[in-house]
C-alpha positions as CSV (number, residue, x, y, z in Angstrom):
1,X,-14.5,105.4,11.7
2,X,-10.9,104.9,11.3
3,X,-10.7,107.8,9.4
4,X,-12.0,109.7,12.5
5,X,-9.8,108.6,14.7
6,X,-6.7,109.7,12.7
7,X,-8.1,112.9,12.7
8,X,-8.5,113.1,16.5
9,X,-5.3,111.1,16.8
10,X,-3.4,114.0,15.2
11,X,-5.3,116.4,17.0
12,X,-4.0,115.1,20.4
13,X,-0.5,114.8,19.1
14,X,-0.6,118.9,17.8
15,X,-1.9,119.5,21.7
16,X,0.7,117.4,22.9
17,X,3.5,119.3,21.0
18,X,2.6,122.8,21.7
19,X,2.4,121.4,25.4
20,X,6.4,120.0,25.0
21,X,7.2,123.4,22.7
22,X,5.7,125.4,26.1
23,X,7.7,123.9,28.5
24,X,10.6,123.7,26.3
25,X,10.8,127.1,26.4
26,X,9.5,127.2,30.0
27,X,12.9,125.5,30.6
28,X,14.7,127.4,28.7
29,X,13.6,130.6,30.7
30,X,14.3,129.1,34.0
31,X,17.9,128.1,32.5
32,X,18.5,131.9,31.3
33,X,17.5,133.1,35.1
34,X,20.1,130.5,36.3
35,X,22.5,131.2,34.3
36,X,22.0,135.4,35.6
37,X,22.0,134.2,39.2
38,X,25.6,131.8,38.9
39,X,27.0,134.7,37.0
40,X,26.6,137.5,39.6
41,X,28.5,134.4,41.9
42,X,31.2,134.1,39.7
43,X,30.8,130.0,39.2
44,X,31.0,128.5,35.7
45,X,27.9,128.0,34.0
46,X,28.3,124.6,33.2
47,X,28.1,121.8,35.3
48,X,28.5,118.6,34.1
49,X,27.7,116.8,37.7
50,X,24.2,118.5,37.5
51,X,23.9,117.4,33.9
52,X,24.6,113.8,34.9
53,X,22.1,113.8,37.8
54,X,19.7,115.5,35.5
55,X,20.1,112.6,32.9
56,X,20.0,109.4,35.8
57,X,16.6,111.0,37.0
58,X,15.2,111.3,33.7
59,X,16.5,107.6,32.9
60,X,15.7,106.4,35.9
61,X,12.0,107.8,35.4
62,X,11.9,106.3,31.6
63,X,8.4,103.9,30.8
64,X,9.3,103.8,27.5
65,X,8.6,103.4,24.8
66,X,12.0,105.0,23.8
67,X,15.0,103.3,25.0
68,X,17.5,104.9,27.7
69,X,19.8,105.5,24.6
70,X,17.1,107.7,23.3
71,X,16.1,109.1,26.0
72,X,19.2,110.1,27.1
73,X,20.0,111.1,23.8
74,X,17.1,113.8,23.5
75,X,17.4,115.0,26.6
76,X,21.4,116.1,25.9
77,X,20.3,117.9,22.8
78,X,18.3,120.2,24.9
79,X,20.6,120.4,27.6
80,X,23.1,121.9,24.7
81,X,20.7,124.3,23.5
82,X,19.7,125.9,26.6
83,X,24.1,125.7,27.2
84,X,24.2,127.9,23.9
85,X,21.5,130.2,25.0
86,X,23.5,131.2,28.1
87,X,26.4,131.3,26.1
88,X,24.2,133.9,23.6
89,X,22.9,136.1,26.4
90,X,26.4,136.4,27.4
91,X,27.8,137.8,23.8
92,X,25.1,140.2,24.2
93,X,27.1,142.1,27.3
94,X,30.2,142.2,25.6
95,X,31.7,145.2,25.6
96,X,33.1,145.0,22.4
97,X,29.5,144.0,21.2
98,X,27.3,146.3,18.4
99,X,24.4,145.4,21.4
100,X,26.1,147.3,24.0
101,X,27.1,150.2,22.2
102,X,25.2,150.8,18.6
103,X,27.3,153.5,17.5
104,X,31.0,153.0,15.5
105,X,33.7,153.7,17.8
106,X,36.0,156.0,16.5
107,X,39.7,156.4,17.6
108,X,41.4,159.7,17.2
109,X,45.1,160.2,17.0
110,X,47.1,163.0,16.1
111,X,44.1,164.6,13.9
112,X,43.6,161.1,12.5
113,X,40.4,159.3,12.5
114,X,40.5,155.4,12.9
115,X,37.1,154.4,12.3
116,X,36.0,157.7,10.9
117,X,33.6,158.8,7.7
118,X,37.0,158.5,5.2
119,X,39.0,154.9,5.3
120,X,42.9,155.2,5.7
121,X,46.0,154.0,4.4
122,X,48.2,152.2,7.0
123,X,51.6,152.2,5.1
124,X,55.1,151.6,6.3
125,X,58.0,148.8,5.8
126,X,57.5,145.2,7.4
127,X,60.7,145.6,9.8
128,X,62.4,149.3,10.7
129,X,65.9,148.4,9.4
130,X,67.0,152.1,9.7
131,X,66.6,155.9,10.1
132,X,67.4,156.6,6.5
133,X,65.1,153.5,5.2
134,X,62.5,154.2,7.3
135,X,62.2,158.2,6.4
136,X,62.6,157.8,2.7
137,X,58.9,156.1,3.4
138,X,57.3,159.2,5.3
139,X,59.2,161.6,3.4
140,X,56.9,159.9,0.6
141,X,54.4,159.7,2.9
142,X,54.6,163.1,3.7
143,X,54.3,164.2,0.0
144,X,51.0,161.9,-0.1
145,X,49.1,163.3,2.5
146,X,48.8,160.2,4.0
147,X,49.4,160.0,7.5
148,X,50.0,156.4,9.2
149,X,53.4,155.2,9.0
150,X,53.5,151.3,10.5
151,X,57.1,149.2,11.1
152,X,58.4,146.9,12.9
153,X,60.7,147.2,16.0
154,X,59.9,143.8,17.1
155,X,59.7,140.9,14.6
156,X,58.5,137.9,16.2
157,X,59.4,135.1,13.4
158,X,58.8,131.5,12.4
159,X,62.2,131.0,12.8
160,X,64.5,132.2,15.3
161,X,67.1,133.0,12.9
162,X,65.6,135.1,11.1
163,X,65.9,139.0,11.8
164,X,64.0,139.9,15.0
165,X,63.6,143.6,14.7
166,X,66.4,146.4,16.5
167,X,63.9,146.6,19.7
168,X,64.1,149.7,21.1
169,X,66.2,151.4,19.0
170,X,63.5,150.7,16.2
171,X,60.6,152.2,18.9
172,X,63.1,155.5,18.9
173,X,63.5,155.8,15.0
174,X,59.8,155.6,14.9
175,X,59.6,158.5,17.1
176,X,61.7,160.8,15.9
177,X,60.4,160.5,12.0
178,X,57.1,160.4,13.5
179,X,57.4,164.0,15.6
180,X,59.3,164.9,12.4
181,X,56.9,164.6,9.8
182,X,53.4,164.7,12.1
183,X,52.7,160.9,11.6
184,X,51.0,158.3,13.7
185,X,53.3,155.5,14.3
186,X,52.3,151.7,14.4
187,X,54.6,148.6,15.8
188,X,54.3,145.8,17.4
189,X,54.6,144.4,20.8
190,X,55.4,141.1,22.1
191,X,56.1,141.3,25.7
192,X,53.7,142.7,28.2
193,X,56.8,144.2,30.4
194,X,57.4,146.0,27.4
195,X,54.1,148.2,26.6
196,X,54.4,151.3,28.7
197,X,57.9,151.8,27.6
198,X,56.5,151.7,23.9
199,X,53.7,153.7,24.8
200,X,56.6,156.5,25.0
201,X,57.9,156.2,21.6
202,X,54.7,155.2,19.4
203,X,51.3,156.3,19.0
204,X,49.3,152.5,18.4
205,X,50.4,149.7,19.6
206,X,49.9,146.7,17.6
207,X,49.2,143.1,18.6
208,X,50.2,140.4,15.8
209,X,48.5,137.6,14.4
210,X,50.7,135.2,16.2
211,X,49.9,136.7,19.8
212,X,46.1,137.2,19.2
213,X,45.4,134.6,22.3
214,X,48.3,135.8,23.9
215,X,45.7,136.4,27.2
216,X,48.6,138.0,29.5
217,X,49.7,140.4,26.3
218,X,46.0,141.4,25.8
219,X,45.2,142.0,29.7
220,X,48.2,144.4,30.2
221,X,47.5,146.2,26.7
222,X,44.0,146.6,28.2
223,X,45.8,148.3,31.3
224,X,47.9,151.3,29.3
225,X,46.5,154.5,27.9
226,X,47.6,154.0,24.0
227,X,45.1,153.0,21.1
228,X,45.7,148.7,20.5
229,X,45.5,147.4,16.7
230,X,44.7,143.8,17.1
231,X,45.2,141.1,14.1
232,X,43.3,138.2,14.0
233,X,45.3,135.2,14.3
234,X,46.4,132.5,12.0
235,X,43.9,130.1,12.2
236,X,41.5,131.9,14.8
237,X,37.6,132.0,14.2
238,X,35.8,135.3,14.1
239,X,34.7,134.3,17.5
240,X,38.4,133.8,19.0
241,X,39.2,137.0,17.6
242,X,35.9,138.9,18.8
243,X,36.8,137.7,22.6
244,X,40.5,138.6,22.3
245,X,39.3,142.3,21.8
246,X,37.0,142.1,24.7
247,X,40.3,141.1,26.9
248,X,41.6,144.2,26.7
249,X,38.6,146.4,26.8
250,X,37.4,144.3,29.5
251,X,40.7,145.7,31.5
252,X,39.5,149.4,30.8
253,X,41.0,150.1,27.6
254,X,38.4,150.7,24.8
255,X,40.8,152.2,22.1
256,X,40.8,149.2,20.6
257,X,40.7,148.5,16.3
258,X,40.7,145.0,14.4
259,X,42.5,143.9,11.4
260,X,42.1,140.7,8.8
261,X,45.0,140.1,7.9
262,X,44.5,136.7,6.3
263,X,44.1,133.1,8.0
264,X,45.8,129.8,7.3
265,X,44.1,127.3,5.3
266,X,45.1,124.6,2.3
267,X,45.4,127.2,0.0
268,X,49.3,127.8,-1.4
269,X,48.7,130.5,-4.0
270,X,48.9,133.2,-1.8
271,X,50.3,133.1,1.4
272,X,47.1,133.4,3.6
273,X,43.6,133.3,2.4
274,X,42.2,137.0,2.8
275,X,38.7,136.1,4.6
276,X,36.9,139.1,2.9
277,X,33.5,138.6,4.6
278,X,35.0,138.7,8.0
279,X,34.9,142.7,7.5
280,X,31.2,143.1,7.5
281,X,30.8,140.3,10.5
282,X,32.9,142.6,12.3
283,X,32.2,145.4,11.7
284,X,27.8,143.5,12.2
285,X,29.3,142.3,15.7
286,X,31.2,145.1,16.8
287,X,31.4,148.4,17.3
288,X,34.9,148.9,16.1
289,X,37.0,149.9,13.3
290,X,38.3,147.0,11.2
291,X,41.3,147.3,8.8
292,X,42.3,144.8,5.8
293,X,46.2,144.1,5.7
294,X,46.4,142.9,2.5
295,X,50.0,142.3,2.2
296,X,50.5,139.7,5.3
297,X,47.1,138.1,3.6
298,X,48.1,137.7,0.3
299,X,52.0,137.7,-0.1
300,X,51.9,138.4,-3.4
301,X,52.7,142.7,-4.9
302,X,50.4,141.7,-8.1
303,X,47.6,141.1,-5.5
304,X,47.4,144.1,-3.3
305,X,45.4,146.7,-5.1
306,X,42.5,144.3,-6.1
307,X,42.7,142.8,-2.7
308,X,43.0,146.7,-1.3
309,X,40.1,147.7,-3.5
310,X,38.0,144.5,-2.1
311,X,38.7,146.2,1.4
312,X,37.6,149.2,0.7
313,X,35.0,148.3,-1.2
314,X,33.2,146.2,1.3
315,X,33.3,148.4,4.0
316,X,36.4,148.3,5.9
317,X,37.9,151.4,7.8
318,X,41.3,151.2,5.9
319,X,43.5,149.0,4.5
320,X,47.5,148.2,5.6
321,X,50.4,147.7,2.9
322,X,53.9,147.1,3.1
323,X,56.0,149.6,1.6
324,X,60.3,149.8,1.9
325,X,62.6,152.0,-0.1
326,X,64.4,148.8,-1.8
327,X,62.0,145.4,-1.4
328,X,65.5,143.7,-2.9
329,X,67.7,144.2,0.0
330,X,64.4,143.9,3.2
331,X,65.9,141.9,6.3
332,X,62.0,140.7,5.9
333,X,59.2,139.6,3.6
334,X,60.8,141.1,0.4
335,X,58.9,139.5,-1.8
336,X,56.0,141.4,-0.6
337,X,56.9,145.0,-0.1
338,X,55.9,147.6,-2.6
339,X,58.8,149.8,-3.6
340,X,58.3,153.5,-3.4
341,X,57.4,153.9,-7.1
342,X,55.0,150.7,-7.0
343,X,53.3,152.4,-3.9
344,X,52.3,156.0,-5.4
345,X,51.2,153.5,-8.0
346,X,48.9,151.8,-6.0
347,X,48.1,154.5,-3.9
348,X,47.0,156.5,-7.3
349,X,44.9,153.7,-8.7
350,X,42.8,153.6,-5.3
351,X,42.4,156.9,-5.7
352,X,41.4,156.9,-9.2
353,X,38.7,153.8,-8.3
354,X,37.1,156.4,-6.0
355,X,37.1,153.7,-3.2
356,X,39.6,155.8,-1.0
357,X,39.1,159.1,-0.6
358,X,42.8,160.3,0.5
359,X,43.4,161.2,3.9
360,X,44.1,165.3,3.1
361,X,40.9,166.7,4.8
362,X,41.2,164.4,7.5
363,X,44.8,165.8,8.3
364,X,43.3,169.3,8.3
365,X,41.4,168.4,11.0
């Protein structure tokens, strides 16, 4: 007899948990619908008032035999997983999402495909020091077929005295070796007053690691006509980066391409950690290009082809490398520039690995 009423014991608690699991769910539909409906109002999806009066009614209402404390306690773990449901449905409707738009965006400039069937080399010197530095790098460039030249006009840096880039004068130098030799020109901007006058000397803008969440930047990159190459920031999460893209395509620019480029962590070997995988989340996510910068990532010259060959490897849309005419004498990150020589080097040993492809067909485009 005992036996028997186990068995029908268990039976009623089966019936009672597929009656909890179908109004779990039943709540969690009605939660989704709410969330639609505050949306199209514009209020904030969470309300922590209504929470509260949700949990006094509940506790207020509690027989036992679990305690308030328990009670309460259950009831706020479904509370937060309906929260993160509205918070999924709304990554769905990103525009920067692989759910909104399945295929890879790709980003053409100057006959140059960002995003396309062959991965690039982004090559260049960390600051613009000079005309004559900066075109001994695409003369080389030029003899290469490679054609992305990067540099920096404006060097935003840990400490203020430390070189900060020649500004505009940089912007100009990039624009007359870049009409001069047919390259695509990258540098970075730091100011939002000062993106449409860069949009008239370079080709892609570039957002650094240290102004990823820099949420005025982003809105008025997301407001001019020019391609934007945004690098994840220091310590950001693949999230935090994900939703800085979607600030500037959310303001109508959707010329918009991602790079790793290393995050901070208790590792001192290299000077970043290169967070590998966070090319094929990306790239899973999204539907734009991704590039590896494997110089900023790693610091370190003996690192940068294995660390380029990684990128490649693993799916990535190109890789960025540092490269000045004398590393010795760089008004920044020496220590990590490729000389000339040590470039064709590297550039011949991806080559060789028959990871990269070289970027001659694509000019010829």
């Amino acid at each position: 007899m005992a036996h028997d009423q186990i068995e029908t014991m268990r039976k009623q608690i089966d019936e009672i948990n597929l009656q909890i699991l179908e109004l779990i769910n039943k709540r969690a539909t009605l939660v989704q619908e709410l969330g639609k409906e505050k949306e199209k109002l514009g209020s904030s999806r969470f309300d922590p008032e209504r929470e509260r009066q949700m949990l006094n009614l509940i506790v207020e209402n509690n027989k036992g035999p679990f305690n308030d404390n328990t009670v309460r306690h259950l009831f706020k773990q479904i509370f937060q997983v309906s929260l993160d449901l509205q918070n999924e449905d709304k990554k769905k409707v990103l525009l920067v999402s692989r759910k909104k738009k399945a295929e890879d965006t790709v980003i053409t400039v100057k006959g140059v495909e960002f995003g396309g069937k062959n991965p690039i080399l982004i090559a260049g010197p960390c600051s613009v020091e000079s005309y004559e530095q900066v075109r001994a790098v695409a003369e080389n460039h030029a003899k290469r077929g490679l054609r992305t030249l990067r540099g920096g006009a404006y060097k935003p840096r840990t400490s203020p005295y430390d070189f900060q880039g020649l500004g505009v004068e940089g912007l100009k130098i990039l624009k007359r070796i870049g009409d001069e030799f047919n390259l695509v020109t990258i540098s970075e901007i730091v100011t939002p007053a000062d993106l449409e006058m860069a949009a008239e000397y370079i080709d892609v803008i570039q957002i650094g690691a240290r102004n990823m969440q820099n949420f005025e930047l982003l809105k008025a990159a997301g407001r001019v006509n020019k391609p934007i190459l945004l690098k994840r920031g220091l310590a950001a999460t693949i999230e935090e980066f994900i939703y800085a893209a979607e600030y500037i395509v959310s303001e109508g620019n959707a010329q918009v391409m991602l790079c790793e480029r290393g995050i901070r962590t208790y590792e001192k070997a290299t000077r970043n950690t290169l967070d590998i995988s966070a090319v094929p989340l990306l790239k899973q996510e999204t539907h734009l290009p991704v590039f590896v910068d494997v110089t900023h990532s790693t610091g370190r010259r003996d690192l940068l082809l294995p660390c380029a060959k990684a990128g490649f490897a693993i799916g990535s849309d190109g890789v960025m490398v540092e490269v000045h005419p004398d590393p010795d004498v760089a008004l920044s990150d020496a220590k990590q520039q490729l000389n000339i020589p040590q470039f064709n080097e590297f550039v011949d040993e991806l080559l060789a690995s028959g990871l990269y492809k070289g970027e001659v067909v694509a000019a010829r485009r």
